[in-house]
C-alpha positions in Angstrom: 17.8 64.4 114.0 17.5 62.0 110.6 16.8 65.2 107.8 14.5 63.1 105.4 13.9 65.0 101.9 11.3 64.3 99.4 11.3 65.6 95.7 8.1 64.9 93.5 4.5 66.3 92.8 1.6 67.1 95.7 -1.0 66.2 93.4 -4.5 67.3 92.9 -6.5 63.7 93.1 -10.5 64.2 92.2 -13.6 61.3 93.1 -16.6 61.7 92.5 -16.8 62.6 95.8 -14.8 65.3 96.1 -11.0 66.4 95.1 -8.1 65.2 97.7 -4.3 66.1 98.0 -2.3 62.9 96.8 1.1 62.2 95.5 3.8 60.1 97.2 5.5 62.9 98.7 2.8 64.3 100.6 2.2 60.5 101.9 6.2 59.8 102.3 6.0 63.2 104.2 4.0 62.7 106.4 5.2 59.0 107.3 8.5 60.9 107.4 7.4 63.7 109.7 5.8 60.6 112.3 8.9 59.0 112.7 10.1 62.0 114.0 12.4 63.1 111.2 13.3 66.9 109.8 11.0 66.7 107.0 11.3 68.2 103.7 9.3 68.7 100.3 10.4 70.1 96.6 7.7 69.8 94.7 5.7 72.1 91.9 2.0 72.1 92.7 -0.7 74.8 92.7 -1.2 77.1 95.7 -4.5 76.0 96.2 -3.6 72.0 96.1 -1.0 72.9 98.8 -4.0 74.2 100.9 -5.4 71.6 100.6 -2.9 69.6 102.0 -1.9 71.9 104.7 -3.2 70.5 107.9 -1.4 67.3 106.8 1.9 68.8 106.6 2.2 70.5 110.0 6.0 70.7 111.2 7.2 69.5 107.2 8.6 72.4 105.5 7.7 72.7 102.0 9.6 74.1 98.9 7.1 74.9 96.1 7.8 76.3 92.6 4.3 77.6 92.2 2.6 76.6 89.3 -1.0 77.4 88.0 -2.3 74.0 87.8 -1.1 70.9 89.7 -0.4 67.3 88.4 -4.1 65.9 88.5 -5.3 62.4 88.3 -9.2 61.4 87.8 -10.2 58.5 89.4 -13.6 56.3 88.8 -14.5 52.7 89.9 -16.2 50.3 87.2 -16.9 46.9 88.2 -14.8 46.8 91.4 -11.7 48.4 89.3 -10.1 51.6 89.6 -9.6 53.6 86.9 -6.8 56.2 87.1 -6.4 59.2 83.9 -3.9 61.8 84.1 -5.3 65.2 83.4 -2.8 67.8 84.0 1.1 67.6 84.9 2.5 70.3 86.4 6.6 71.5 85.8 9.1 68.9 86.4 11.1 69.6 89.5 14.9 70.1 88.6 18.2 70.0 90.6 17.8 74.1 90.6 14.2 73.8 92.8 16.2 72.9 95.9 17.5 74.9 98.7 21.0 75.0 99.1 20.8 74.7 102.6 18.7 71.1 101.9 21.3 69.8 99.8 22.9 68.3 103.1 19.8 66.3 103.7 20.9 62.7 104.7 17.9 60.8 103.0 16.6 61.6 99.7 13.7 60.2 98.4 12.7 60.5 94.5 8.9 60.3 94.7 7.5 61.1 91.1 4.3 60.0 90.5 3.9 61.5 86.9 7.6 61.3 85.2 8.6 64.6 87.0 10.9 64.2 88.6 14.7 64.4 86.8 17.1 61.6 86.6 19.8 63.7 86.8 19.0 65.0 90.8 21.7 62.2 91.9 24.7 64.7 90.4 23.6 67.1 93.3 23.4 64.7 95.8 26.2 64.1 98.6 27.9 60.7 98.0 26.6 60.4 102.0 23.3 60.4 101.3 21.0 57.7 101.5 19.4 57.7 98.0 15.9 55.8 98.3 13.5 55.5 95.1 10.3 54.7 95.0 9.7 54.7 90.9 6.2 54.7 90.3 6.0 57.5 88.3 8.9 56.6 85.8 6.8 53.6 85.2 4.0 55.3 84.1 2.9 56.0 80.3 -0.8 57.7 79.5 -2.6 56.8 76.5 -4.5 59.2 74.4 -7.5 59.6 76.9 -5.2 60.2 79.4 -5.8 56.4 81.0 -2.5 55.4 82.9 -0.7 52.4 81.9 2.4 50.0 82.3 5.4 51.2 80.7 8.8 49.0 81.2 11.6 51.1 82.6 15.2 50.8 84.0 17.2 53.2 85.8 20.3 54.9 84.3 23.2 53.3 85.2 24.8 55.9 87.0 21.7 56.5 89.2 21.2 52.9 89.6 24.7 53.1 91.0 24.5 55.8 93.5 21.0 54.5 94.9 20.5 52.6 98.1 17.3 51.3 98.0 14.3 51.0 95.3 10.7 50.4 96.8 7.5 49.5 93.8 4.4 47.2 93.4 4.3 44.9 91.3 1.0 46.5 89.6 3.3 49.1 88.2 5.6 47.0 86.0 5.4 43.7 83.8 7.7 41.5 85.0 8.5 43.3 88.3 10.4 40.4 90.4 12.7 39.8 87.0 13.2 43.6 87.2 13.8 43.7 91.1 16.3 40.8 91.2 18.6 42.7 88.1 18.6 45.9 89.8 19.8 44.6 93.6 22.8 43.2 91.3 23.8 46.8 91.3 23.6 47.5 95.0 20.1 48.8 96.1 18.2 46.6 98.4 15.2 46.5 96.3 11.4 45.5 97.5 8.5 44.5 95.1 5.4 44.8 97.5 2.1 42.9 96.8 -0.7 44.5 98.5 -1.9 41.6 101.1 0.4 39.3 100.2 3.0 41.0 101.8 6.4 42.0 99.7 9.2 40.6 98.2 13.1 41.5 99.2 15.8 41.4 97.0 19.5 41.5 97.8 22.9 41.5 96.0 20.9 39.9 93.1 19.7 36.6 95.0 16.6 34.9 95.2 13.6 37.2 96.5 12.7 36.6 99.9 9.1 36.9 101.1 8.0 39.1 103.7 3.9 38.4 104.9 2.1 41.5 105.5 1.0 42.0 108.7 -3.1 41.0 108.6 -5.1 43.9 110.0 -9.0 45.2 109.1 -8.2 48.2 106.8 -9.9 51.4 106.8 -8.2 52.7 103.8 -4.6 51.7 102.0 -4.4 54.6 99.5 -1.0 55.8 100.3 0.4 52.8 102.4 3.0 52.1 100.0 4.4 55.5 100.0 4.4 54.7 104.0 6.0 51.4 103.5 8.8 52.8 101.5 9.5 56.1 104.0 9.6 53.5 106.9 12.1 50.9 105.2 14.0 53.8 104.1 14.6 55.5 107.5 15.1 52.0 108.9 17.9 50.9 106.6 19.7 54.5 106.6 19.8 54.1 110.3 21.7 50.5 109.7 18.5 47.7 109.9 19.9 45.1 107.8 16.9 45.1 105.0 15.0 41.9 106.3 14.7 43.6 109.4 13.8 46.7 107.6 11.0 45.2 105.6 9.7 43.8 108.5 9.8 46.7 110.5 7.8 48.6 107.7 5.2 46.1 107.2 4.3 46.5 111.0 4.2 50.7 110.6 2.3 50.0 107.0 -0.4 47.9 108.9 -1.1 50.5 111.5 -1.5 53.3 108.9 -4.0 51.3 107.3 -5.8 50.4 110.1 -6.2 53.8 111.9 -6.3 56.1 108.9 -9.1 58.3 107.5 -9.7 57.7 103.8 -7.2 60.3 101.8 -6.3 59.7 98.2 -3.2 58.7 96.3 -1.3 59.5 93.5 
């Protein structure tokens, strides 16, 4: 059985209808867990948030460094628009958060959704490994009401080196397809995804390729990148070659769209 390990913040995501669990890994894990992997989580959220987000996380075991407060978005919708502030972050998760006996996983995702995870976790990981990145939270500054913004980011050469694959929207980085095209120079298979328009794939720096998403009446799609990612990951560790991957994960993206209760994101 594919072990399939996920480092980065369960997050505490409040509407004005109520607070939700959110985050990538909690989404990741549970795409993870469906696909019938051995599902892990090292993350630093509160006790309460992890409640929360319990009966979503049946058969994934979880390694939390307990922390008072977990990382906390606000969301709001004004004219159509959602408006996402940053409230709280809880610790950064470090190389020392993770069981030994989980450092043999043989996918690791880096999920951070609010610049907490470290950049140094690739020194622990086995040169086996399938390294998968989905960088959303690296590309994240906060202004000084908390409102999240753009920030342009590149991954430290060594990392950028040891990775095999790098998933992001293209809402979460200016010039996101320039960005995507330098870093598959390096190695990663690297995917810019565009909501209905489907995704782009990059490869061994050449042009992007397109990839149409797979048209189906959504319920909800908070969360269906974080399913995108988890699904190309696990296809192209398991030796899809990537436009098969993509294609593959557009499919399981549109079904978790289509069937899914409303949950928030991170």
């Amino acid at each position: 059985m594919t072990s399939y390990l996920v480092i980065g913040h369960i997050t505490l995501d409040r509407f004005p209808d109520g607070d939700r669990p959110g985050g990538t890994a909690l989404y990741s894990a549970v795409e993870a867990a469906h696909s019938g992997a051995e599902t892990r989580i090292v993350t630093a959220t509160s006790v309460e948030c992890l409640d929360l987000a319990a009966s979503r996380l049946r058969g994934v075991e979880v390694h939390n460094r307990v922390t008072p407060s977990p990382t906390t978005f606000a969301y709001e919708c004004t004219d159509g628009v959602r408006i996402q502030r940053l409230t709280h972050v809880a610790p950064a998760v470090e190389a020392a958060d993770i069981p030994q006996a989980w450092l043999d996983s043989d996918i690791w995702h880096l999920a951070p959704v609010a610049d907490e995870v470290s950049l140094r976790l690739h020194k622990v990981i086995p040169r086996t490994a399938f390294i998968g990145i989905t960088p959303q939270g690296w590309m994240r500054r906060v202004d000084r009401a908390g409102m999240v913004r753009q920030r342009s980011w590149s991954p430290p050469a060594e990392l950028l080196a040891r990775t095999s694959a790098i998933v992001f929207s293209d809402e979460d980085a200016p010039d996101a397809d320039v960005s995507a095209r330098n870093w598959s120079e390096q190695g990663p298979v690297v995917v810019v995804t565009k909501g209905a328009e489907g995704s782009t794939l990059y490869v061994d720096g050449g042009a992007g390729r397109r990839v149409p998403a797979v048209r189906v009446e959504p319920v909800s799609d908070i969360g269906a990148g974080d399913a995108f990612a988890t699904a190309l990951f696990l296809q192209l560790a398991a030796g899809a070659d990537p436009f098969t991957a993509v294609t593959t994960a557009s499919r399981r993206t549109a079904e978790v769209i289509s069937v899914q209760a409303s949950h928030s994101g991170g």
